[in-house]
FIKOL-484956 format. One line per 3 residues: number of its first residue (from 1); their letters; for each residue x, y, z of N, C-alpha, C, O, CB. Coordinates in steps of 0.001 Angstrom, whole numbers, padded with zeros to 6 digits. Glycine has a CB too. Layout:
BEGIN
NUM	a	X:Y:Z:X:Y:Z:X:Y:Z:X:Y:Z:X:Y:Z  ...
//
This chain:
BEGIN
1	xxx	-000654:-014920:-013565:-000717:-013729:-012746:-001684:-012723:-013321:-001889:-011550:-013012:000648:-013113:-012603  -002320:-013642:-014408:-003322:-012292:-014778:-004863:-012278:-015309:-005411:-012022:-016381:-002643:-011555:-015905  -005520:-012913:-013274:-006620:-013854:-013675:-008021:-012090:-014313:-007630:-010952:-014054:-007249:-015260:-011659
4	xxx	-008850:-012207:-014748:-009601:-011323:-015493:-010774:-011508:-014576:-011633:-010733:-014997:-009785:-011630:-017097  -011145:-012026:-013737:-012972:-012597:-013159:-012620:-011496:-011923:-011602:-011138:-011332:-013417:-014951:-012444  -013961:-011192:-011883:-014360:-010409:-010860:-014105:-010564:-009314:-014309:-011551:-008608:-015522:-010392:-011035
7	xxx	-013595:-009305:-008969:-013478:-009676:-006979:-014751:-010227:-006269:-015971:-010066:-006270:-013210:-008064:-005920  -014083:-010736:-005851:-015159:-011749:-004557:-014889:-010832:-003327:-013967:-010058:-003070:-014498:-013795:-004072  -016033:-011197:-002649:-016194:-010654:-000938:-014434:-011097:-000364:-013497:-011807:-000730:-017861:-011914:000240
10	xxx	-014786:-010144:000744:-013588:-009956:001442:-014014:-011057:003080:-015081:-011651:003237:-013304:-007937:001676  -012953:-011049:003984:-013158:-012364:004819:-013903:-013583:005478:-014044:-014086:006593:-012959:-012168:005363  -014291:-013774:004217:-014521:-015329:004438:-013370:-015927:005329:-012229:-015533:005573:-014544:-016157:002957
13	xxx	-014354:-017417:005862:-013331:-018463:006447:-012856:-019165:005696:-013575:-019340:004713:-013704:-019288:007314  -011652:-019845:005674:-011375:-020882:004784:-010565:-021965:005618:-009956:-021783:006672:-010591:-020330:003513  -010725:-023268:004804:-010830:-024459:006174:-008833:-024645:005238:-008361:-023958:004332:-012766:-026570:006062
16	xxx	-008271:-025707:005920:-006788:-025613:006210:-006982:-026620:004973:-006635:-027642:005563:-005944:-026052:007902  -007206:-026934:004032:-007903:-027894:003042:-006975:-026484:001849:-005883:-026433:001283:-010282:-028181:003178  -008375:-025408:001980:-008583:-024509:001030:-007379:-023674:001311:-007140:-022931:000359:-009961:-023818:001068
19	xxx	-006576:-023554:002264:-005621:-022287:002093:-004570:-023319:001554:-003910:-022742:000689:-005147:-021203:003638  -004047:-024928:001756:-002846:-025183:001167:-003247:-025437:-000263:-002314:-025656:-001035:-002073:-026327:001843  -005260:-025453:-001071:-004612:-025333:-001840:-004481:-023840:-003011:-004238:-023878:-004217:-004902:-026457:-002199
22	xxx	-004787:-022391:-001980:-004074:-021474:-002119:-002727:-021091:-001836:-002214:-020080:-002317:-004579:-020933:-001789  -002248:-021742:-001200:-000261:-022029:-001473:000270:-022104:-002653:001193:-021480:-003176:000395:-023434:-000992  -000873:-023496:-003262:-000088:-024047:-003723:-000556:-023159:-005251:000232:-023031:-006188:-000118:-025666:-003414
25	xxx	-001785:-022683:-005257:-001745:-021757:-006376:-001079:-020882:-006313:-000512:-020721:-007394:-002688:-021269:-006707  -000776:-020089:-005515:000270:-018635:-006102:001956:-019608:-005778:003061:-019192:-005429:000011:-016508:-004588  001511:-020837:-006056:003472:-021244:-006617:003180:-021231:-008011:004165:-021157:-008746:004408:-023171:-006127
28	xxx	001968:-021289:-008591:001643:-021654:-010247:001766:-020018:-010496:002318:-019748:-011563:-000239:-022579:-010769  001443:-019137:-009879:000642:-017661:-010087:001466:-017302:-011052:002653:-017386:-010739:000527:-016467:-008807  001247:-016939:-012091:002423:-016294:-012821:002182:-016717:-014289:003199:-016323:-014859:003953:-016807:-012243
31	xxx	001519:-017209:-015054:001389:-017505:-016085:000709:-017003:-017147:-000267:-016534:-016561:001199:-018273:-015940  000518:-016743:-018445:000052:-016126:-019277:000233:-014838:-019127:-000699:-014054:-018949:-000988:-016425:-019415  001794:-014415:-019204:002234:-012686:-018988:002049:-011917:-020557:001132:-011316:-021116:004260:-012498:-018400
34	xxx	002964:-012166:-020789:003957:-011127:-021864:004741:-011709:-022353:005164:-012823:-022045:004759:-010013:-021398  005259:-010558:-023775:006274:-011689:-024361:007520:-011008:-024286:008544:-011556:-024696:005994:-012231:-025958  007532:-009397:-023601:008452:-008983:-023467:009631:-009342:-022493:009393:-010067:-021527:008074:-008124:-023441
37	xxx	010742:-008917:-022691:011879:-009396:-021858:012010:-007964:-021033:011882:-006818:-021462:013380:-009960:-022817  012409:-008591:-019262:012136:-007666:-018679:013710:-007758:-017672:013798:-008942:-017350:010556:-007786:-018060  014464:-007272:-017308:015472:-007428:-016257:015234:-008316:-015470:014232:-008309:-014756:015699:-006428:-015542
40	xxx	016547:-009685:-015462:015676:-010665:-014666:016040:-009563:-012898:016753:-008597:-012628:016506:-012884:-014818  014926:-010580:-012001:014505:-010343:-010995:015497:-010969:-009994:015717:-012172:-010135:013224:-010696:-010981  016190:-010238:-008896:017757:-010781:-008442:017490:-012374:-007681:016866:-012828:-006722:018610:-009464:-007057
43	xxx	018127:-012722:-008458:018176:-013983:-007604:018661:-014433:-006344:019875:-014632:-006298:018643:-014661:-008143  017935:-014660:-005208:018341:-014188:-004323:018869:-015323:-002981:019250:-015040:-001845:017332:-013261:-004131  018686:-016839:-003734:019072:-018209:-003307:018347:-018253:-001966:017129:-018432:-001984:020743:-018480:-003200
46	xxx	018874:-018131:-001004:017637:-018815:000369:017287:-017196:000547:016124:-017387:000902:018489:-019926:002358  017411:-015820:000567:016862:-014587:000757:017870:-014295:001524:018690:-014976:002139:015487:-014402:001269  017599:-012645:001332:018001:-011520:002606:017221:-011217:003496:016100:-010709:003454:018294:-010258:002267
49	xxx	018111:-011679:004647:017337:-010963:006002:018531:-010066:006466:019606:-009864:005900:016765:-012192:007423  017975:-009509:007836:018315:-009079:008823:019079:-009946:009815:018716:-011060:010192:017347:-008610:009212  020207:-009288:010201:020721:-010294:011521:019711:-009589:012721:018987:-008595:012774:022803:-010110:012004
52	xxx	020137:-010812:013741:019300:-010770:015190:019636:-009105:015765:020793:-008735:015967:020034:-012211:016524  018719:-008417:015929:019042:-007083:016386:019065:-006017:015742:019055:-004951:016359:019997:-007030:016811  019099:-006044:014466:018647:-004543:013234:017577:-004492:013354:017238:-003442:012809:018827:-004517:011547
55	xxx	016217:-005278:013986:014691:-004830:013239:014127:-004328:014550:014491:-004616:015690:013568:-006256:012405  013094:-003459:014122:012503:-003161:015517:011756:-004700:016210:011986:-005894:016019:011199:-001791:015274  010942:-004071:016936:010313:-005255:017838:009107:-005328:017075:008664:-004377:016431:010044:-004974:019568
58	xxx	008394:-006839:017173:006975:-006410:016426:006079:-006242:017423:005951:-006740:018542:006332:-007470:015378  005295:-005183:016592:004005:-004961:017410:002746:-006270:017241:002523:-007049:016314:003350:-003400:016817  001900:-006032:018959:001176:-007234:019067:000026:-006914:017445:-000170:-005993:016653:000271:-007333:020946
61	xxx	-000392:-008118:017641:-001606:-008296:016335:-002385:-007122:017098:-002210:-006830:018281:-002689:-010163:016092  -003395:-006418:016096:-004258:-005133:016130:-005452:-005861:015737:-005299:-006995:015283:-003822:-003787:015102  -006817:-005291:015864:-007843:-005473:015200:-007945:-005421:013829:-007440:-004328:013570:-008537:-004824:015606
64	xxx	-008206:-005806:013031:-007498:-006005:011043:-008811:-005042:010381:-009895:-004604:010765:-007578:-008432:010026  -008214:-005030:009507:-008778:-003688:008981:-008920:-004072:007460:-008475:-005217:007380:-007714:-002261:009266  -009259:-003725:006437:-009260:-004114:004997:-008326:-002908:004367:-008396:-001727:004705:-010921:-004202:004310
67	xxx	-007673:-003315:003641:-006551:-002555:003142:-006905:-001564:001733:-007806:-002019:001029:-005388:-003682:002815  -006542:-000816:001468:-007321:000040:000801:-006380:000718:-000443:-006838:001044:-001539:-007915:001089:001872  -004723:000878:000045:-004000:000944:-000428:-002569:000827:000015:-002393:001059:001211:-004349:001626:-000831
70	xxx	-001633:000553:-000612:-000021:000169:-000145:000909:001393:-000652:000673:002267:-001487:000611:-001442:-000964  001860:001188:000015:002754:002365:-000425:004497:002148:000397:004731:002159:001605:001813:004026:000187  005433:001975:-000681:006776:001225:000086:007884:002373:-000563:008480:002204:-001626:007170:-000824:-000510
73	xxx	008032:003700:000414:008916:004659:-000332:010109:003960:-000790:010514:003039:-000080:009334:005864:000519  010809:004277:-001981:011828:003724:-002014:011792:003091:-003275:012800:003306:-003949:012032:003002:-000962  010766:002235:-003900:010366:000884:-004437:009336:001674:-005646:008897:000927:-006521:009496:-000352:-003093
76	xxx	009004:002939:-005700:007820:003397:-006136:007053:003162:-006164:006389:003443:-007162:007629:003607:-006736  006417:002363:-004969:004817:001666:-004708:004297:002536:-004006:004883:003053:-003055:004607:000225:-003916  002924:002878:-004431:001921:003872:-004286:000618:003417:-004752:000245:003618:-005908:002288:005065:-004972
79	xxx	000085:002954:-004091:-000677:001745:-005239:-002364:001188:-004294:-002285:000541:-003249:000842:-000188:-005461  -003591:001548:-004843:-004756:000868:-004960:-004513:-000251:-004245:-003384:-000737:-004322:-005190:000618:-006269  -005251:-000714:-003634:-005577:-002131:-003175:-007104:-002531:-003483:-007950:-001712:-003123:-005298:-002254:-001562
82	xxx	-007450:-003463:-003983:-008119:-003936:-004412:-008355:-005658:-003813:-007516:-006558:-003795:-007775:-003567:-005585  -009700:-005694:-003390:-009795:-007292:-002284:-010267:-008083:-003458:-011090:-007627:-004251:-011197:-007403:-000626  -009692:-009382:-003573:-010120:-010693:-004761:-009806:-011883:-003899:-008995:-012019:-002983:-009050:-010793:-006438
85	xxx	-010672:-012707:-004444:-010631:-014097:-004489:-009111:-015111:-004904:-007902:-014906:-005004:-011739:-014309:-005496  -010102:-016320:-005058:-009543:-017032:-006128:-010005:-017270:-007388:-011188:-017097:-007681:-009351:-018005:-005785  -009053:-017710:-008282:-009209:-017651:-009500:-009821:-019350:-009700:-010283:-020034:-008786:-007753:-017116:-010259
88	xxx	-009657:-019806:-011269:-010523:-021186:-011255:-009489:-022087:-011011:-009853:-023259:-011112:-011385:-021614:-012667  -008459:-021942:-010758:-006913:-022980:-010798:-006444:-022696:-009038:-005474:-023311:-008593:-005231:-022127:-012311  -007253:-021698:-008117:-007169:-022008:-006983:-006075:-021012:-006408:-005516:-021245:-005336:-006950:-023416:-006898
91	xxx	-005792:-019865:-007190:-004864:-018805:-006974:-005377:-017587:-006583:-006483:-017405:-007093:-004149:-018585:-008038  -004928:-016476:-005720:-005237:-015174:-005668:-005678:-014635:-006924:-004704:-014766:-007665:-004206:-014487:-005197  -006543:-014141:-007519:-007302:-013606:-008564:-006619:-011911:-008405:-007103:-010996:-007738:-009182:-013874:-008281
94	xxx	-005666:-011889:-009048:-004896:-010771:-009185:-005556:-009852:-010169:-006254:-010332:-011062:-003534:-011128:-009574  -005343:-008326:-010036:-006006:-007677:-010672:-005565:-007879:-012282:-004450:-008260:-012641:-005938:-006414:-010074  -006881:-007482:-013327:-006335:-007497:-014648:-004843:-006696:-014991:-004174:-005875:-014363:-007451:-006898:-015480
97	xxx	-004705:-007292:-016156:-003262:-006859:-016268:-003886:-005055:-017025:-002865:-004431:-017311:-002030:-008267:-017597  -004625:-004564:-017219:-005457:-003052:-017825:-005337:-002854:-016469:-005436:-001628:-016414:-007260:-002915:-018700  -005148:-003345:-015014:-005174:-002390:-014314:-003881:-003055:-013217:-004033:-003643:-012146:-006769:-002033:-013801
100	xxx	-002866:-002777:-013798:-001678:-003266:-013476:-000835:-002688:-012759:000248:-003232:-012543:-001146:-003517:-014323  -001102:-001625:-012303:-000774:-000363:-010995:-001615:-000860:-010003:-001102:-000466:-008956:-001243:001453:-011312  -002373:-001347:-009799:-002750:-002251:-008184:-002177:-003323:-007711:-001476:-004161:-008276:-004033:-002828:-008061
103	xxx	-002599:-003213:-006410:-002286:-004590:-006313:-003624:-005634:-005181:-004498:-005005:-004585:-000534:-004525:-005606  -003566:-006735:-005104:-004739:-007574:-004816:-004451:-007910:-003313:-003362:-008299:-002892:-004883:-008945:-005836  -005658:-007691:-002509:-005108:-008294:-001264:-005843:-010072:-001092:-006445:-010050:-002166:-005629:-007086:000177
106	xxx	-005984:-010679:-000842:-006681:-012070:-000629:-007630:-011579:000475:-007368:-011490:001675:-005607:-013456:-000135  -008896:-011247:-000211:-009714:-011174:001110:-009968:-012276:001796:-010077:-012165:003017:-010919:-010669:000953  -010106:-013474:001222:-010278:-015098:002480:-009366:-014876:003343:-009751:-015537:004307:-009889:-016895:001888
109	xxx	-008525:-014440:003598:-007497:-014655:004685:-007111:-013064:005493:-007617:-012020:005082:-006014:-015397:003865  -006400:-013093:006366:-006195:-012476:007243:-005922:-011332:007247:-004861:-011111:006662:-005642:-012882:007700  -006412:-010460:007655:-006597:-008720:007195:-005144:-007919:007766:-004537:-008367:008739:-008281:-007837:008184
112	xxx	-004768:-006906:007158:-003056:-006870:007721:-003544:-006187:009099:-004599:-005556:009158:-001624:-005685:006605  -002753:-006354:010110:-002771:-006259:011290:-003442:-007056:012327:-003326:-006959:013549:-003023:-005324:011355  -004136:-007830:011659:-004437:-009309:012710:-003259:-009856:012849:-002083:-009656:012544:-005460:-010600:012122
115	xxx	-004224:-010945:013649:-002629:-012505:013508:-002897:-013086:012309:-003911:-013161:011614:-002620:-014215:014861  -001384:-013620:012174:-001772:-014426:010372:-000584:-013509:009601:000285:-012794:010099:-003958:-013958:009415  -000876:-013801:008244:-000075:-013815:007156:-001073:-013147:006326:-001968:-013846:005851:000488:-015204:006684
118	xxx	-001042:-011579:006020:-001971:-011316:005086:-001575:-011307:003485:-000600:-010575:003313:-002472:-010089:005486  -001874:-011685:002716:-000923:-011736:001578:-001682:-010132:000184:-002783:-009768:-000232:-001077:-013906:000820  -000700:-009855:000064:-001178:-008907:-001265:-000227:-009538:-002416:000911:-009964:-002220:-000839:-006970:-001048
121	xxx	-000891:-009516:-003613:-000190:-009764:-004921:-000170:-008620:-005933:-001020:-007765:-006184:-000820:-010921:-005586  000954:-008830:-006406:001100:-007794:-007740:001936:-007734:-008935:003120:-007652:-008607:001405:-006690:-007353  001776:-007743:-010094:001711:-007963:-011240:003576:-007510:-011437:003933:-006666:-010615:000337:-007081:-012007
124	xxx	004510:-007920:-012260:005714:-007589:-012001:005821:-006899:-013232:006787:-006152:-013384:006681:-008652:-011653  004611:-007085:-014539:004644:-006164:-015832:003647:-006971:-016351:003266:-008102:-016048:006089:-005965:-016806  003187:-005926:-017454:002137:-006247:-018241:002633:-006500:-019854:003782:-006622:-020279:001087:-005078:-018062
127	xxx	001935:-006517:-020253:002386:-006700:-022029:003189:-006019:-022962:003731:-006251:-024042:001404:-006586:-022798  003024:-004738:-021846:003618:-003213:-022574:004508:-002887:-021564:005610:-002786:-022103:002438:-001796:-022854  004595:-002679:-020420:005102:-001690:-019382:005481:-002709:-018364:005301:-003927:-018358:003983:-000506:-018823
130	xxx	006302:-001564:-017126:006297:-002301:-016283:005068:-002459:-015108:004164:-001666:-015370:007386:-002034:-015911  004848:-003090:-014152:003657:-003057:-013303:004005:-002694:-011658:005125:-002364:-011267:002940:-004547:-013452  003277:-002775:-011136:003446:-002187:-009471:004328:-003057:-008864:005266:-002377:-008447:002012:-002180:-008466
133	xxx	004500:-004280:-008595:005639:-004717:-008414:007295:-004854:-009004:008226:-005286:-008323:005226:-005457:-008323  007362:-004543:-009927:008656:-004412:-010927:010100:-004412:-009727:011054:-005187:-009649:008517:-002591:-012033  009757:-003263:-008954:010728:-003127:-007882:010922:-003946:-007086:012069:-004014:-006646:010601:-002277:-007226
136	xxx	009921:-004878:-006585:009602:-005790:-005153:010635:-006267:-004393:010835:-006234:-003179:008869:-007051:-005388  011584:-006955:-005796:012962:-007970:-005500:013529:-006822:-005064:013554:-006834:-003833:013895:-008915:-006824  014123:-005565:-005646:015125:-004857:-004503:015084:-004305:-002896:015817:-003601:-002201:015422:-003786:-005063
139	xxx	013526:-005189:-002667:013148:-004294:-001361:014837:-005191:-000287:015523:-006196:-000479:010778:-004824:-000515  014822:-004383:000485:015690:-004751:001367:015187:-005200:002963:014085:-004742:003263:016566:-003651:001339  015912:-006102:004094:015458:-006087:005610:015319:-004658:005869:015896:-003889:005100:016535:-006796:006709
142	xxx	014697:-004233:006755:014178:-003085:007162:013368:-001862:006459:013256:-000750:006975:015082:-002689:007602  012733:-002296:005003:012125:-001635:004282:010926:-001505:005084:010356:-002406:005700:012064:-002117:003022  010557:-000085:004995:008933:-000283:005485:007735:-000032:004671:007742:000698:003680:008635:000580:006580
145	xxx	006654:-000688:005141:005494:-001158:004108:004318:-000261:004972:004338:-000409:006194:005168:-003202:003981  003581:000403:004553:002763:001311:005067:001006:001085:004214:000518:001658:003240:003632:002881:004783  000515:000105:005041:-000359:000081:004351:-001966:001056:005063:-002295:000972:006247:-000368:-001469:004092
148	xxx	-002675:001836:004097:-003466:002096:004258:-004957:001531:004474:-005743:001295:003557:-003196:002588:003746  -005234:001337:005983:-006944:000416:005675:-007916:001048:006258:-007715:001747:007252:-007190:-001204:006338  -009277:000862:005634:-010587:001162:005453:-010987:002394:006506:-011664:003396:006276:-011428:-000180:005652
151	xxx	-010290:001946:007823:-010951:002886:008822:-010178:004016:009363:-010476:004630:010387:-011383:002150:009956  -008825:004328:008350:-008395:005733:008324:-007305:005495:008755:-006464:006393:008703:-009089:006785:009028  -006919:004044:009395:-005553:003820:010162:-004609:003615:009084:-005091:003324:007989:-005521:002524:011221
154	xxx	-003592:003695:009171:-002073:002890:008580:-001085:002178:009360:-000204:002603:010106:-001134:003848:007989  -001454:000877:008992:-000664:-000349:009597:000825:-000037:009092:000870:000326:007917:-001271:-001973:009006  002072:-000111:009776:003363:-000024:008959:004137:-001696:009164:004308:-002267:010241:004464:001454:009681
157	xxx	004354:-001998:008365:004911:-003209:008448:006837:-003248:008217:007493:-002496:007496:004021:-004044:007273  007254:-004170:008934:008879:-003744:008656:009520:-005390:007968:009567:-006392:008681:009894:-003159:010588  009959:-005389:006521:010361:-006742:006109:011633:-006412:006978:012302:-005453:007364:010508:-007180:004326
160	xxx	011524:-008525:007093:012283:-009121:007254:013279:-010088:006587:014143:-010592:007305:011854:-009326:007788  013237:-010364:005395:013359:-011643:004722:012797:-011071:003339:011882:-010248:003347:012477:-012996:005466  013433:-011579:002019:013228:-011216:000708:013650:-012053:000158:014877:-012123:000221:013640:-010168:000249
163	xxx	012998:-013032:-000589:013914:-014357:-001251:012499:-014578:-003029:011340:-014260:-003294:013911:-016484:000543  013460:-015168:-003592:012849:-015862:-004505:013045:-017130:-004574:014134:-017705:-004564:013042:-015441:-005519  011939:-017615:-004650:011212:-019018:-004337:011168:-019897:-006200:010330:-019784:-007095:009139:-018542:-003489
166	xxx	012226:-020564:-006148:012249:-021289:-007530:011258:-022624:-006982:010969:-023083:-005877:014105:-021769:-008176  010914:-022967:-008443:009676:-024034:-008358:010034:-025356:-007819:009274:-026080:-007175:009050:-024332:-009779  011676:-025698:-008244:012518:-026607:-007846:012213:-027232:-006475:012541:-026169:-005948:013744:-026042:-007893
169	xxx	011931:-027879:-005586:011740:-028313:-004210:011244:-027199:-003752:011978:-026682:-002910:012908:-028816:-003426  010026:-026472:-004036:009348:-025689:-003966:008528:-026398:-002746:008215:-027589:-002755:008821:-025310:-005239  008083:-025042:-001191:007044:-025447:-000567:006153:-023935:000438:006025:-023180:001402:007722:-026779:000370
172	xxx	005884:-024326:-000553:004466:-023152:-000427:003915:-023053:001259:003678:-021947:001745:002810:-023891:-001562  003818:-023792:001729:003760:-023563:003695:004803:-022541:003791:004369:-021390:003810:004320:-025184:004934  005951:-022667:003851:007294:-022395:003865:007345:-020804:003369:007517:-019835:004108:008121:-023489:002905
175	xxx	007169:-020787:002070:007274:-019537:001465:006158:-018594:001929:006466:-017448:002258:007266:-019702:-000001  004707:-019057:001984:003648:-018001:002154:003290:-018194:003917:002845:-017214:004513:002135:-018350:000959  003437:-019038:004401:002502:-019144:005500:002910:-018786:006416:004047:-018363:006209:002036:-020158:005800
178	xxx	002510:-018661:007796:003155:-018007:008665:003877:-017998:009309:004266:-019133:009584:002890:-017764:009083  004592:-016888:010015:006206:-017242:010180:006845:-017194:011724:008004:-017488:012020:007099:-016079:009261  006043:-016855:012412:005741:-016791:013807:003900:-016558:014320:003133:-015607:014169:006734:-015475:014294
181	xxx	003735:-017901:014950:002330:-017947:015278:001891:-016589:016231:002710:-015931:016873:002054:-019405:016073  000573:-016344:016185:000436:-014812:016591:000932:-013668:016323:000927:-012865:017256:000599:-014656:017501  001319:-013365:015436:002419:-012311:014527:001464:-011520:013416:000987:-012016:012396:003823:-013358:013516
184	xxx	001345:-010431:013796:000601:-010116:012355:001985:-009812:011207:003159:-009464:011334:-000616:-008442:012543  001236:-010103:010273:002549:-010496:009085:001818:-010228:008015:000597:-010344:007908:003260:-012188:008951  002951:-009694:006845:002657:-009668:005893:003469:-010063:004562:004659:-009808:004380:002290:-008762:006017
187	xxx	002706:-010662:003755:003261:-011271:002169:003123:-009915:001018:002112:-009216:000958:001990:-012850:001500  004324:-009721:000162:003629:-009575:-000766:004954:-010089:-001692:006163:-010177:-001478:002874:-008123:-000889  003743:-010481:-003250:004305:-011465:-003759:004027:-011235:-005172:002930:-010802:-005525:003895:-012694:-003199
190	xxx	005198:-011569:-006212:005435:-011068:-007839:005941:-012543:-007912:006251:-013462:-007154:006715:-009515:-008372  005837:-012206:-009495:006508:-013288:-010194:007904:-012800:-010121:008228:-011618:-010006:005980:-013569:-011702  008772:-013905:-010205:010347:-013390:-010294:011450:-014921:-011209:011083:-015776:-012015:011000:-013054:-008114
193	xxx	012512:-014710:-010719:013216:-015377:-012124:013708:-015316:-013352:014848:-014927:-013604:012822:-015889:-012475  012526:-015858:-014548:013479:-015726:-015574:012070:-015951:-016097:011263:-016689:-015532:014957:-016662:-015858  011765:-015108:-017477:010100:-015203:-018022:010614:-016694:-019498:011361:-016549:-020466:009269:-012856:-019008
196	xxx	009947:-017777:-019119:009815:-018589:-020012:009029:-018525:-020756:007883:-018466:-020311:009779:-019437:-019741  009205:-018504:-022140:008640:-018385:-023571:007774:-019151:-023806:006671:-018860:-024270:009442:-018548:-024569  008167:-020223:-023515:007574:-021450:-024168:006453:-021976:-022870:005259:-022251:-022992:008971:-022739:-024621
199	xxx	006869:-021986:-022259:005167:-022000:-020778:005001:-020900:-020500:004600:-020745:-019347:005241:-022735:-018995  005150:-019937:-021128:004522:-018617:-020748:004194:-018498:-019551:002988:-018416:-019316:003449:-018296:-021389  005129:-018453:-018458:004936:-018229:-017403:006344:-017704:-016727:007140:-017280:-017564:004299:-019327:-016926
202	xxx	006739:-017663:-015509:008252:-016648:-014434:008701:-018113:-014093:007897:-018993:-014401:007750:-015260:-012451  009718:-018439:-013579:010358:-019536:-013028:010183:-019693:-011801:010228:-020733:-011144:011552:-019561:-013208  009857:-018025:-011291:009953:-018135:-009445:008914:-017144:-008718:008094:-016552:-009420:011682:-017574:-008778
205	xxx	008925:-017021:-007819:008245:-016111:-006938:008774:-015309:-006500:009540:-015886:-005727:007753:-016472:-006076  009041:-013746:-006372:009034:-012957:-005029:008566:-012945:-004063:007467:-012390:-004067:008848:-012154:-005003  009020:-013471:-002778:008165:-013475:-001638:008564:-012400:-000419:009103:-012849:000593:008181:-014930:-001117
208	xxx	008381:-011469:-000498:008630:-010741:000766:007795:-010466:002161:006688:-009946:002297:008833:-009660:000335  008406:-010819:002829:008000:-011279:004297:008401:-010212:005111:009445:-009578:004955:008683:-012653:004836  007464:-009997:006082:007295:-008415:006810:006124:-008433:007935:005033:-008995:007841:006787:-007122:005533
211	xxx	006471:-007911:008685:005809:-007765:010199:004915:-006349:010557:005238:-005193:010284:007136:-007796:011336  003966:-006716:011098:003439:-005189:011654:004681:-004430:013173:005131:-004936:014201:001364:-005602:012487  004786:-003295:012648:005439:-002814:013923:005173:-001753:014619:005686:-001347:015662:006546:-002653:013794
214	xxx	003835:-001072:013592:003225:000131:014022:002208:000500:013548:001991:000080:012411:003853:001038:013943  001082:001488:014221:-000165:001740:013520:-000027:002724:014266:000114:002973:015463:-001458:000865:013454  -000154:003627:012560:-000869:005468:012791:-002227:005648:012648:-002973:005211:011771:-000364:006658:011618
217	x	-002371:006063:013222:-003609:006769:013807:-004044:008593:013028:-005018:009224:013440:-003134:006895:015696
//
């Protein structure tokens, strides 16, 4: 989770080849952290959702916008966005861990408020501290995600679903990809679990899953 190489351009195409095997990198994402011990991250077995009828309605996909910064009251996310690549192992190229208060959006893929699954990543702690995701796992169904992009708008997104994704019969379609076709949607995603010593790496993923349901103007 704490690739160091420089951001790459923002939306490129990528053929159905190259995004499963960006799946299948941010199931690896998470390795070479820290050696500190941090509160594990709630385990949350198949996730929390919402029953049928608590969430608003989603709004149709919008024209997509590049995201600029995130912000989830509640969670203390307030936070830079920053557009990256992939890394050399085929993962979201997450920001350095020196700048561990951002978080990364995947510019190859789908800008939040299109259709699609836009994914942002973020660091759950650094060597010393905690990082912009730390909170992620307590987000709850109906948290809202307010992201700020390029052309002055704010997309608001409303989760649905909050689970951690153990490596165990792990499937990355499933966890990252999209969750109703034509849906603008959004990922964002920490390491979570339990920090192993010895592979220096998290056991699991945070995956929180969330819908566009509004854009301010």
């Amino acid at each position: 989770m704490a690739g160091e190489s420089q951001p790459s351009g923002g939306g490129r195409l990528i053929t159905a080849t190259a995004w499963l095997v960006l799946l299948l990198g941010l199931w690896l994402w998470g390795k070479d952290l820290t050696d500190r011990d941090f509160p594990v991250l709630g385990e949350l077995g198949s996730g929390r959702s919402a029953e049928s009828g608590e969430l608003p309605d989603a709004l149709d996909p919008v024209e997509g916008g590049r995201p600029v910064a995130v912000r989830i009251d509640g969670l203390g996310v307030d936070a830079r966005v920053q557009t990256r690549g992939l890394d050399a192992d085929g993962a979201v190229d997450a920001p350095p861990l020196s700048q561990g208060d951002d978080v990364a959006w995947y510019g190859g893929g789908p800008q939040p408020g299109a259709a699609g699954a836009a994914l942002l990543v973020g660091h759950v702690d650094t060597a010393t501290d905690k990082a912009v995701f730390f909170n992620l796992s307590s987000a709850d169904s109906g948290t809202r995600v307010q992201v700020s992009r390029e052309d002055g708008t704010v997309a608001e997104f409303t989760v649905e679903d909050v689970q951690v994704v153990q490596r165990a019969g792990f499937d990355p379609a499933k966890a990252y990809g999209e969750r109703n076709k034509g849906r603008a949607e959004l990922r964002l995603i920490t390491c979570g679990g339990t920090f192993d010593r010895e592979s220096r790496s998290y056991t699991a993923n945070v995956v929180v899953s969330a819908y566009l349901t509004a854009i301010h103007r």
